[in-house]
C-alpha positions in Angstrom: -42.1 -54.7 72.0 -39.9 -51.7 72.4 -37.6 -53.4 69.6 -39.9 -53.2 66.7 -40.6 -49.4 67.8 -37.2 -48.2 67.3 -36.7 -50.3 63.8 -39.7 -48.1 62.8 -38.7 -44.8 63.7 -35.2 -45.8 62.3 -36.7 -46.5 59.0 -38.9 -43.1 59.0 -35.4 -41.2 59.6 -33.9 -42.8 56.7 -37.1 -42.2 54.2 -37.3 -38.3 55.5 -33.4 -37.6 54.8 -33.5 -39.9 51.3 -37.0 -37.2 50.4 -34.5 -33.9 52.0 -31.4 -35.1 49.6 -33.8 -35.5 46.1 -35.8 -32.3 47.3 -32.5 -29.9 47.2 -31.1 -31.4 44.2 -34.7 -30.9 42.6 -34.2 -27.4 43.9 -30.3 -27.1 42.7 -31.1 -28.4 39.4 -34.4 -26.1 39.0 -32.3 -22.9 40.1 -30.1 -23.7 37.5 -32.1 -24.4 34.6 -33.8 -20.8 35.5 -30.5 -19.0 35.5 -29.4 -21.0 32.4 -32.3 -19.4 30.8 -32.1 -16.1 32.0 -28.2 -16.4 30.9 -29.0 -17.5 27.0 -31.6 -14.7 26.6 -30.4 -12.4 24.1 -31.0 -8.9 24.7 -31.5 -7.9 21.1 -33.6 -10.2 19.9 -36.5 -8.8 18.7 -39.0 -11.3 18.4 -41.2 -9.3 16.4 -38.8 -9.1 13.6 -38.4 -12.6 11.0 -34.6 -12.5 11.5 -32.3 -11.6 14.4 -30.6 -8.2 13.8 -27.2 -8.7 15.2 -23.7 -6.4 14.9 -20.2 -7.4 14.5 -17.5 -6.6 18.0 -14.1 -7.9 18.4 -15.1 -7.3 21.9 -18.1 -9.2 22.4 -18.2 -13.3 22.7 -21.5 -13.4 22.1 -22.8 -15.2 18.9 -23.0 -12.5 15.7 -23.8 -11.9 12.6 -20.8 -10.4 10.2 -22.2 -7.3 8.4 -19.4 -7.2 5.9 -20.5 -10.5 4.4 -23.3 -10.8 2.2 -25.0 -9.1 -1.6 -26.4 -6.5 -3.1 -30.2 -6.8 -3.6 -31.8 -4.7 -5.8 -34.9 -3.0 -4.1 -37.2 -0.5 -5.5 -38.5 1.5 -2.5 -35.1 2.7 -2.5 -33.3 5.9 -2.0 -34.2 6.9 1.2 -34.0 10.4 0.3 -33.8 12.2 -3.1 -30.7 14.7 -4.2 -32.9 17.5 -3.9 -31.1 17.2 -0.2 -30.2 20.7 0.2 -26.5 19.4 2.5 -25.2 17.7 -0.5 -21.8 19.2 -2.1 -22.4 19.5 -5.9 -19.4 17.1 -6.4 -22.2 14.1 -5.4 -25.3 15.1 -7.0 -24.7 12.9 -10.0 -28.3 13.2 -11.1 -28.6 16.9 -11.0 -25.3 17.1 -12.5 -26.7 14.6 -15.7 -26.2 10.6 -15.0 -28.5 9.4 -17.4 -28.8 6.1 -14.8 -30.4 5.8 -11.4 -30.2 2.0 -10.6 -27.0 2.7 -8.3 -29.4 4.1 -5.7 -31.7 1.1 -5.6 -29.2 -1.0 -3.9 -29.7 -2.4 -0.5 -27.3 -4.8 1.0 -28.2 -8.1 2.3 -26.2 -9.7 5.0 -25.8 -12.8 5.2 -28.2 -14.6 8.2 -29.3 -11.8 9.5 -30.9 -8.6 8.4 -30.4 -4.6 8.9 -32.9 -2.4 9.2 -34.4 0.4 7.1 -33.1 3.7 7.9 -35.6 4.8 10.4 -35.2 8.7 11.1 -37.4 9.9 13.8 -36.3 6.3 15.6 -32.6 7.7 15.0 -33.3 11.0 16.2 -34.9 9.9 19.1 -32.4 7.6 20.2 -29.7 10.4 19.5 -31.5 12.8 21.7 -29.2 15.5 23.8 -25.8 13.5 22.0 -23.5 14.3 19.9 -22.2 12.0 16.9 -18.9 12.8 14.8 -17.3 11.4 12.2 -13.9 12.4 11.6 -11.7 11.4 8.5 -11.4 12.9 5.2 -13.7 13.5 2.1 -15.1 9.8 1.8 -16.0 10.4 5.5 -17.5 13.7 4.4 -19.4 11.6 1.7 -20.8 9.5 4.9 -21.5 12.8 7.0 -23.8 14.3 4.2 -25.5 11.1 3.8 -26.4 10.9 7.4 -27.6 14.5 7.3 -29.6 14.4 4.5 -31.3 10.9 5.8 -32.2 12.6 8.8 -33.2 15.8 8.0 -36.0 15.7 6.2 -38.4 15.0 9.1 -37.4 18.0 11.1 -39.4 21.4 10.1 -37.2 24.1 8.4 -36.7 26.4 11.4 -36.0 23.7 13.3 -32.3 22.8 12.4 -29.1 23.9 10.9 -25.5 23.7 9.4 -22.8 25.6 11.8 -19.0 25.7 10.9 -16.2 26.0 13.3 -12.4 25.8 11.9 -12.2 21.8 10.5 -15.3 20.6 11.5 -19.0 21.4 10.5 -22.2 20.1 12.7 -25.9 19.8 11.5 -28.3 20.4 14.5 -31.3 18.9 15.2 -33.1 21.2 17.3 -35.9 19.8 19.0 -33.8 16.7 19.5 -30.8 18.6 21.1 -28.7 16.5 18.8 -25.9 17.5 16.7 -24.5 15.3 13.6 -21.0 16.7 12.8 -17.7 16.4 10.7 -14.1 16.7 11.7 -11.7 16.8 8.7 -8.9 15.1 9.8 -7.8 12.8 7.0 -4.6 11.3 8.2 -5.6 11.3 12.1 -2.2 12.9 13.2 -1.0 16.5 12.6 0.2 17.4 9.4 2.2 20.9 9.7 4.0 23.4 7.7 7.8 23.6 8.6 10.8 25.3 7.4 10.7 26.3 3.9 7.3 25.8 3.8 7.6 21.8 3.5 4.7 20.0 4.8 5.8 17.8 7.7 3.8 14.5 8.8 4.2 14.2 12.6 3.7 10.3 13.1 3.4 10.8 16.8 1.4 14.0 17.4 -2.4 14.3 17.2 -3.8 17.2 19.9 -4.3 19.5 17.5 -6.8 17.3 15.8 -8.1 15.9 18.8 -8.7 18.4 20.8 -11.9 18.6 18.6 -12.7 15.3 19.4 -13.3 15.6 23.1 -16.8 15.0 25.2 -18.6 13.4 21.9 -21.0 10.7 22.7 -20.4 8.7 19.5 -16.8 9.1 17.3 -16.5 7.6 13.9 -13.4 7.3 12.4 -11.7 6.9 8.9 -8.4 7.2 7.0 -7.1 5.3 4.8 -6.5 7.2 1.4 -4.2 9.5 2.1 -1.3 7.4 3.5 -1.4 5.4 -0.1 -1.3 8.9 -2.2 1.4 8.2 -5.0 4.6 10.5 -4.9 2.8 12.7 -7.0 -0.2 13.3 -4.6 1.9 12.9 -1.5 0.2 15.0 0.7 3.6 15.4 3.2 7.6 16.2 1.9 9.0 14.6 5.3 7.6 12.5 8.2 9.0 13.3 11.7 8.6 11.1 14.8 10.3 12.4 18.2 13.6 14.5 16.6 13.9 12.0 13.4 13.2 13.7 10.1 12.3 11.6 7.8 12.4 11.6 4.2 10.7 8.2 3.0 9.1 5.4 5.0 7.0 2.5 4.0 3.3 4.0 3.9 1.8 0.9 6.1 4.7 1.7 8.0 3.8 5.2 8.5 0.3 4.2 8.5 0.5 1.9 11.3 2.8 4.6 13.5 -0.4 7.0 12.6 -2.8 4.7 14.0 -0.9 3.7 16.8 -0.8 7.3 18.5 -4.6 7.4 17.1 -5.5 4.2 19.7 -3.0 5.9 22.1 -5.0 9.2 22.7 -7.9 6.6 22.6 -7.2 4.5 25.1 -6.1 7.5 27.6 -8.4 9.9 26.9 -11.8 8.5 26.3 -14.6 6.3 29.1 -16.0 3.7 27.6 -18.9 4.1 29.8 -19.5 7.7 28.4 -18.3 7.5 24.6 -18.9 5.2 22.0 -15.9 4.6 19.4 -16.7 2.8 15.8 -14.0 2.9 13.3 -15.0 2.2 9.7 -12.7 0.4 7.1 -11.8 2.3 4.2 -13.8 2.4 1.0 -12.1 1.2 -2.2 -11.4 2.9 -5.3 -12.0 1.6 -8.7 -9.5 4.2 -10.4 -7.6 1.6 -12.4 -7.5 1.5 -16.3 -6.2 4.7 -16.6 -9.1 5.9 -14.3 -12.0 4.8 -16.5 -12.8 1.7 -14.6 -16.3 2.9 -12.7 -16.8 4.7 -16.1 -20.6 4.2 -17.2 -21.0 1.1 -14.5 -24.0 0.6 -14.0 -24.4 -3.1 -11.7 -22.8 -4.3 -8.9 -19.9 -7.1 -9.1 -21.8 -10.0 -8.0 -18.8 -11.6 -7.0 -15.0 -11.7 -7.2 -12.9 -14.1 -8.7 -10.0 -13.4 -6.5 -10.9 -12.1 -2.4 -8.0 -10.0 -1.6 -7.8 -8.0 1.4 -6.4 -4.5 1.3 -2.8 -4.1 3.3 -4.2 -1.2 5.4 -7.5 -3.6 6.8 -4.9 -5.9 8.1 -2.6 -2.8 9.8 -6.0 -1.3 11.0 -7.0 -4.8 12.5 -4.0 -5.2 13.8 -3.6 -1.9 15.1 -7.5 -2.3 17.1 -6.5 -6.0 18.4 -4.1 -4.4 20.6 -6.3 -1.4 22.2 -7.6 -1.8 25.7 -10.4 0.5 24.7 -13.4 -1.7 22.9 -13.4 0.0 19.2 -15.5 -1.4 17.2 -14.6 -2.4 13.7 -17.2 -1.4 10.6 -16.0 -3.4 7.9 -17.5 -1.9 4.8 -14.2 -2.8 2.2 -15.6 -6.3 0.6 -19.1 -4.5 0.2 -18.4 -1.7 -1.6 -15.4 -3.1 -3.4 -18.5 -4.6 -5.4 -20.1 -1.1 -5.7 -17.8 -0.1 -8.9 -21.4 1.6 -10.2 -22.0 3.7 -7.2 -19.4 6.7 -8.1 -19.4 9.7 -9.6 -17.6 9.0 -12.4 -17.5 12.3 -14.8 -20.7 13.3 -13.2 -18.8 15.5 -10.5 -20.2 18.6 -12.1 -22.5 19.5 -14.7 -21.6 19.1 -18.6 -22.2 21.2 -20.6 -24.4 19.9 -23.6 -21.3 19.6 -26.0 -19.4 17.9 -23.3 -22.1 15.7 -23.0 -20.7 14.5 -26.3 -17.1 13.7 -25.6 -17.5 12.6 -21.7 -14.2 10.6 -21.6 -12.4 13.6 -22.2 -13.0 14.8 -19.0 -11.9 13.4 -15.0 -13.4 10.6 -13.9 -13.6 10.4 -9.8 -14.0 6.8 -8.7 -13.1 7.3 -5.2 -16.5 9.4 -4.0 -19.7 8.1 -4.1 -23.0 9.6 -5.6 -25.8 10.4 -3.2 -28.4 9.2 -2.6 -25.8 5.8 -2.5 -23.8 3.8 -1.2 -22.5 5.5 2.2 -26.2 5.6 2.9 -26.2 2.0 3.4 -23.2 2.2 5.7 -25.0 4.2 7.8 -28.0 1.9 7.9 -25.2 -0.2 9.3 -23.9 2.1 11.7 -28.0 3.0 13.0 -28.3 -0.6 13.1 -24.9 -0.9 15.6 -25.8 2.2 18.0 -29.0 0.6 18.8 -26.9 -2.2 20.7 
């Protein structure tokens, strides 16, 4: 009988290791379908909202919406602010100064697949508390600056914030928020200095001067683009210099690209990623062409063009960012507001006087600078949008 006995206890052995084996690969396979979720969770989905808000990063793998591709929706509830703004330069105030049109500021821009949201100040502010945020470039950037201010500013009480200058740069303070929104004017990025003679040197390789400004900001926004493609006549430089060489031509995206290059230089040594947040935005196109009338009494957005072409100093900026070890992130605002040909000034950069009213074409047309309230406020519904990531 003792025969049967051990056949049976066998048997139980092999059943209790067959129900061990399935139970840990039950567990395995469990353990990884919970990490596996865990790992696709997407930590700015707001499930709240209809669409998912997301932002463009050459540094981040993740799935992403592009910003920089999409329309222009017309939408009523805009501006966001009016140009009674009291932080606007005249220059921009194209109502006060007598457009007869005020479509341009009902413009919102729709990304494609995804959505950004409406300027929120106080939710800006708050997030912004006890930082500082600088934007650093040249007059189109100042264009940007004022438009941030003056979308901000009118939820904080009168004694409660204010406008402080100091040498290039000008900040707006938000009191009760400890924050400070400010300007550095540094249009070509590297230092452009007087030398012998009085001729205005371009030092391709130097940028303390200009940086030096630029040190313990929480958030740095960058731009320059216009003045390296200046014609002769505009030039804002006589020679370049780099090292000893004095210079007295050079390809501009030459020159632009050795500009940029000591830019990501001073970038990459200088700055914690873990501490400052760097965002450099694309530059804005002109519609100066046609002998400068071309944005002349526009009044629509392009709804398309019939030829994409991509400007020579996006691909030396790309270029330029692809090989930085510090993440800068790209804001591509060029293909938007190429479209945006209704959005300028025009020859409302000052007030007319009634008999100039007659002849406006007689007059200087700026199609470079925007009208506020405008189109810079929308890139920095894009840019509020990106810091909340």
């Amino acid at each position: 009988m003792a025969k049967p006995k051990f056949q049976l206890t066998q048997y139980s052995l092999f059943i209790f290791l067959v129900f061990s084996i399935l139970l840990c690969f039950f567990h395995v396979e469990a353990s990884s379908v919970l990490q596996l979720g865990l790992e696709d969770h997407e930590p700015w989905l707001n499930e709240e909202d209809e669409e998912v808000i997301m932002v463009q990063s050459s540094h981040d793998s993740r799935k992403r919406c592009d910003f920089s591709v999409g329309k222009w929706v017309y939408d009523q509830s805009y501006p966001l602010y009016d140009s009674n703004c009291p932080y606007l330069s005249t220059a921009v105030t194209c109502q006060k100064n007598g457009r007869p049109d005020s479509d341009y500021e009902k413009w919102k821009w729709k990304p494609q697949g995804c959505s950004i949201p409406r300027f929120d100040a106080l939710d800006f502010l708050g997030r912004m508390r006890k930082k500082r945020i600088m934007l650093v470039g040249d007059s189109i950037m100042r264009n940007q600056w004022e438009s941030l201010v003056c979308l901000v500013q009118g939820v904080i009480p009168n004694g409660r914030k204010r406008v402080m200058y100091s040498g290039p740069s000008m900040a707006f303070h938000a009191m009760d928020f400890e924050t400070s929104i400010e300007f550095s004017w540094a249009p070509l990025l590297v230092e452009l200095k007087k030398g012998p003679e009085n001729k205005r040197i371009l030092h391709l390789d130097l940028i303390q001067e200009n940086a030096k400004y630029w040190r313990n900001v929480d958030i740095l926004v960058f731009d320059s683009a216009h003045w390296w493609t200046h014609s002769d006549q505009w030039s804002s430089w006589d020679y370049f210099m780099e090292g000893n060489n004095l210079l007295k031509s050079m390809n501009p995206m030459v020159a632009y690209q050795k500009g940029l290059t000591t830019w990501s230089k001073w970038v990459d040594s200088n700055l914690d990623p873990r501490k400052t947040r760097v965002i450099f935005r694309s530059m804005s196109p002109r519609h100066n062409r046609e002998n400068g009338w071309k944005c002349y009494n526009q009044k629509q957005p392009l709804a398309f063009f019939s030829h994409q072409h991509v400007p020579e100093q996006l691909l030396v900026l790309q270029g330029v960012l692809r090989r930085m070890r510090f993440p800068v992130f790209l804001q591509d605002i060029t293909t938007m507001t190429a479209l945006r040909r209704d959005g300028h000034p025009s020859v409302y950069s000052r007030a007319m006087a009634e008999e100039e009213k007659q002849h406006p074409r007689d007059f200087s047309s700026d199609c470079s600078h925007w009208c506020l309230p405008g189109v810079p406020d929308i890139w920095n519904e894009m840019l509020s949008a990106l810091l909340k990531q």
